[in-house]
VOTOR-381019 format. One line per 2 residues: number of its first residue (from 1); for each residue x, y, z of N, C-alpha, C. Coordinates in Angstrom, 1 decimal. Example, Ala and Ser with C-alpha at 12.3 -4.5 7.8 and 13.67 -1.06 7.14 Angstrom:
BEGIN
1	13.2 -5.7 7.8 12.3 -4.5 7.8 13.2 -3.3 7.8  12.8 -2.2 7.1 13.7 -1.1 7.1 12.9 0.0 7.9
This chain:
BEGIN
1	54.9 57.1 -10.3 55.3 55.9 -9.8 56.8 56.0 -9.4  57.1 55.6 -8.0 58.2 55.9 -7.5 58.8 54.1 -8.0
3	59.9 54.3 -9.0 60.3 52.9 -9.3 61.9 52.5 -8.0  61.8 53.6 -7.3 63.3 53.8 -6.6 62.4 52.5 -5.3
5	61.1 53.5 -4.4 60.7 52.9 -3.9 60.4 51.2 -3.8  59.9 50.8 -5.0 59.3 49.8 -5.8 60.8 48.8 -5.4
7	61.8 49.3 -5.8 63.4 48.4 -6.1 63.8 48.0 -4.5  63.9 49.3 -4.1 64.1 49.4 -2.5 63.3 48.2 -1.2
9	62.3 48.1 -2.1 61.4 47.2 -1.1 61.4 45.9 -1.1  62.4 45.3 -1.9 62.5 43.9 -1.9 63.3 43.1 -0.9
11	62.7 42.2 -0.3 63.7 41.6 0.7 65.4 41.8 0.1  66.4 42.0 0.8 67.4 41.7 0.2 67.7 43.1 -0.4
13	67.1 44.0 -0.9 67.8 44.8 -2.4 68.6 45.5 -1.7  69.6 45.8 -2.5 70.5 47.2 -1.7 70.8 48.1 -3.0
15	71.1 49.1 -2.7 71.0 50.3 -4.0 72.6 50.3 -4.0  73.4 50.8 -4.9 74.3 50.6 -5.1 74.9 51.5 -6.4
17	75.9 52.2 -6.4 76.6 53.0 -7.6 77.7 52.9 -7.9  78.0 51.3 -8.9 79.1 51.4 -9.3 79.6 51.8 -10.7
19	78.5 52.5 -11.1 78.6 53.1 -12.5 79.4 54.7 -12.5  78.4 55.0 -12.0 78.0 56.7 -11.2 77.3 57.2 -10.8
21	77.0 58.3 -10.0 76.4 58.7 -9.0 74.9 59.1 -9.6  75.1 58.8 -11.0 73.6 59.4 -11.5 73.1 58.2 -11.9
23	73.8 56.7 -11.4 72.7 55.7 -12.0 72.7 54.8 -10.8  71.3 54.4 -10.1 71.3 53.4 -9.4 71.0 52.3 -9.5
25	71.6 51.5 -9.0 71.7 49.8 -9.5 71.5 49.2 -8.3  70.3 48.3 -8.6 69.7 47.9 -6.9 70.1 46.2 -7.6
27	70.7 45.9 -6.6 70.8 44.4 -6.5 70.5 43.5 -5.0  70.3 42.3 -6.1 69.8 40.9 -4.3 70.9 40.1 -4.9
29	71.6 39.9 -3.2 72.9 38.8 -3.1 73.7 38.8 -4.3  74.2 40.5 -4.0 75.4 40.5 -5.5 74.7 41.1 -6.7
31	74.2 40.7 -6.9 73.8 40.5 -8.4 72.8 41.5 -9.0  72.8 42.9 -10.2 72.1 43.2 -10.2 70.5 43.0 -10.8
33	69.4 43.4 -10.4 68.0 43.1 -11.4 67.8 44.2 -11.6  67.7 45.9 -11.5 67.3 47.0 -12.0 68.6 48.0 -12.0
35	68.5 49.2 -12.9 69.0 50.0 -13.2 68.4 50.8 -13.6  68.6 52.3 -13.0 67.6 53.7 -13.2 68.2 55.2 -12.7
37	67.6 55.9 -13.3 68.3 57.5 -13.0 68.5 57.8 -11.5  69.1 58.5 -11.5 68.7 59.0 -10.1 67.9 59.5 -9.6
39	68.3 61.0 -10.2 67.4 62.3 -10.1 65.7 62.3 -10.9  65.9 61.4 -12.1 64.8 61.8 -13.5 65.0 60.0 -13.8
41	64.3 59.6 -13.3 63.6 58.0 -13.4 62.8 58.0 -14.7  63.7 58.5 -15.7 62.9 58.4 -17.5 62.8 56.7 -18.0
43	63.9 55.9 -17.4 63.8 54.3 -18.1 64.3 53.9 -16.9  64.2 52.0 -17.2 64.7 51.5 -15.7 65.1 49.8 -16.6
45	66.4 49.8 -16.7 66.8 48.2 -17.2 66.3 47.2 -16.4  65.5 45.9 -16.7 65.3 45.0 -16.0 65.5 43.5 -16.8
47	65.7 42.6 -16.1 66.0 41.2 -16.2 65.1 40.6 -16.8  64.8 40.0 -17.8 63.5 39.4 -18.4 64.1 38.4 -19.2
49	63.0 37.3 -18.6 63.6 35.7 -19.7 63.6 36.1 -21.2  64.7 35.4 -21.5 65.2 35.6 -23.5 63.6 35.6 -24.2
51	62.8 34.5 -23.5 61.6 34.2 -24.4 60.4 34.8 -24.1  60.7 35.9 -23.1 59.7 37.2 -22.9 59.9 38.1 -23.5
53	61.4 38.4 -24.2 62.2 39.6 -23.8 61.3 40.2 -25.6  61.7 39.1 -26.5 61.1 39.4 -27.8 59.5 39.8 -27.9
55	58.6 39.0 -27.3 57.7 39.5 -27.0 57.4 40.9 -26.7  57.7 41.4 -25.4 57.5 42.4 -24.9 57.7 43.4 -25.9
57	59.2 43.6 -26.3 60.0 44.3 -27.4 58.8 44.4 -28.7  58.3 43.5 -28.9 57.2 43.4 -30.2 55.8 44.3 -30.0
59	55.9 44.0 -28.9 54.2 44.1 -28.4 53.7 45.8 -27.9  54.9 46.2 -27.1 54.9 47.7 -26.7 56.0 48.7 -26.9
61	55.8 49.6 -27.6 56.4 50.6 -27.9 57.4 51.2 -27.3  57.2 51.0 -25.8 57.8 51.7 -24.4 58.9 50.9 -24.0
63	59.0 49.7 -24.6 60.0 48.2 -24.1 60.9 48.3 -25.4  62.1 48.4 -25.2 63.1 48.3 -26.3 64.6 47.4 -25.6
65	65.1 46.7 -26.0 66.4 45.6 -25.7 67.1 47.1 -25.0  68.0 46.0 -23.9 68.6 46.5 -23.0 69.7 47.4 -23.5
67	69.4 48.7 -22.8 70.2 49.5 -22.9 71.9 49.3 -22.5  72.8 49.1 -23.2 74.2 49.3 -22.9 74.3 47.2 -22.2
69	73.2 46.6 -22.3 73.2 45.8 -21.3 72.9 44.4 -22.4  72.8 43.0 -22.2 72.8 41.7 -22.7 71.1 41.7 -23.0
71	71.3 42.2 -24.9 70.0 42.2 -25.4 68.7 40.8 -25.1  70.1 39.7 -25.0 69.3 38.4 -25.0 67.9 38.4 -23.8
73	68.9 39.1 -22.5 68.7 39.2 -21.3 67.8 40.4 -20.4  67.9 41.3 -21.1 67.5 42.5 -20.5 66.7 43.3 -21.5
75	65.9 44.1 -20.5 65.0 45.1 -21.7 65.6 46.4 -20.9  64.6 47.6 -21.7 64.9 48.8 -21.1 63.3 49.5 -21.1
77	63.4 49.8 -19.8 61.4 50.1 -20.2 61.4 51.6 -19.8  60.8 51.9 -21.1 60.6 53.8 -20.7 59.3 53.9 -20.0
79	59.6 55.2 -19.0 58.6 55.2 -17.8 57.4 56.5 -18.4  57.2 56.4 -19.4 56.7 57.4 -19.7 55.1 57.2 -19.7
81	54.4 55.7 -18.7 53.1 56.1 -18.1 52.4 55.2 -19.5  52.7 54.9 -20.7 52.4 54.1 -21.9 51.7 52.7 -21.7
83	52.5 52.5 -20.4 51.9 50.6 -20.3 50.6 50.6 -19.4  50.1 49.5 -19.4 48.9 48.9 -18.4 49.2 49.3 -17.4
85	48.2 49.2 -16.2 48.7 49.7 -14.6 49.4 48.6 -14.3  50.2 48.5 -13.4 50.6 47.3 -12.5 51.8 47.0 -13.8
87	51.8 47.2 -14.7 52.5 46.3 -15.8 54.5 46.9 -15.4  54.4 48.1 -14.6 56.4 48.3 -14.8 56.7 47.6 -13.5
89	55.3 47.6 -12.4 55.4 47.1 -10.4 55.9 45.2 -11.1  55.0 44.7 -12.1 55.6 43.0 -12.4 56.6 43.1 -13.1
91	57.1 43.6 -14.1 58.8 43.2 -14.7 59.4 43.5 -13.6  59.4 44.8 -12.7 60.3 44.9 -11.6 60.4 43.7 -10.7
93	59.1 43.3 -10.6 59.2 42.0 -9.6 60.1 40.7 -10.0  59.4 40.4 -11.4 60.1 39.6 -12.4 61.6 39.6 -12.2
95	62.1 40.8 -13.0 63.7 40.8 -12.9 64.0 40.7 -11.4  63.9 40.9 -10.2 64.1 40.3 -8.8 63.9 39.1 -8.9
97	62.8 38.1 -9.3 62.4 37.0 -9.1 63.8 35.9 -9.6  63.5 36.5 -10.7 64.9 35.8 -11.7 65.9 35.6 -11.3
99	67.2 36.9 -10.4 68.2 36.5 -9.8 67.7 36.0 -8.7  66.9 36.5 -7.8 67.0 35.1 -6.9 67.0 33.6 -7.1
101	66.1 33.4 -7.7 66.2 31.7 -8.3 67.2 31.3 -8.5  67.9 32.3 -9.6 69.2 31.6 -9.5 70.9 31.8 -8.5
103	70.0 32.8 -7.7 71.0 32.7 -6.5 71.3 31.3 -5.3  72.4 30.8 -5.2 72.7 29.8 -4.0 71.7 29.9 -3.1
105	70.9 28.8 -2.8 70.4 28.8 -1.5 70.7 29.8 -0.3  72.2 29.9 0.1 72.4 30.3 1.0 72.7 32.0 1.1
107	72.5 32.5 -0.2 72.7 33.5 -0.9 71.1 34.5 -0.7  70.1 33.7 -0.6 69.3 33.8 -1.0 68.5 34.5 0.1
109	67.6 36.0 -0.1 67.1 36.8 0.7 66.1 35.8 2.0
């Protein structure tokens, strides 16, 4: 699963490294929803409601609170092929979904 692809295809996303050149951070209007390797796509931080976030964390092994990032807010999903099909293509969508909604109208892809 190409998750670079997956990020890249959202109206709006732009890739971006203001960490370093070994982590890419794709954001819509500003704001980021994913974070991921460059080279070796092992995990990918994503945006997930507070009252998902515990769930998920509970439920699958592969989902653990955001790495370096706002536990409330963020998970960290290892790509290591563990979850349902389709299951890493929806939180990616998800965390996109999220900051748009709450982006300005005029902000907005």
């Amino acid at each position: 699963m190409d998750v670079h692809a997956i990020c890249a295809g959202f109206v709006g996303a732009t890739l971006t490294f203001p960490f370093s050149e070994e982590t890419a951070v794709y954001k819509v209007g500003g704001k980021i929803f994913a974070l991921t390797g460059v080279d070796r796509a092992t995990s990918i931080n994503l945006k997930a409601e507070p009252q998902d976030v515990t769930g998920l964390v509970e439920t699958y092994p592969a989902i653990e609170r955001g790495y370096h990032m706002n536990k409330k807010h963020w998970i960290t999903v290892q790509l290591d092929g563990s979850l349902p099909d389709g299951m890493v293509e929806e939180l990616i969508e998800d965390s996109y979904d999220l900051i748009v909604d709450k982006l300005p109208a005029r902000d907005r892809p």
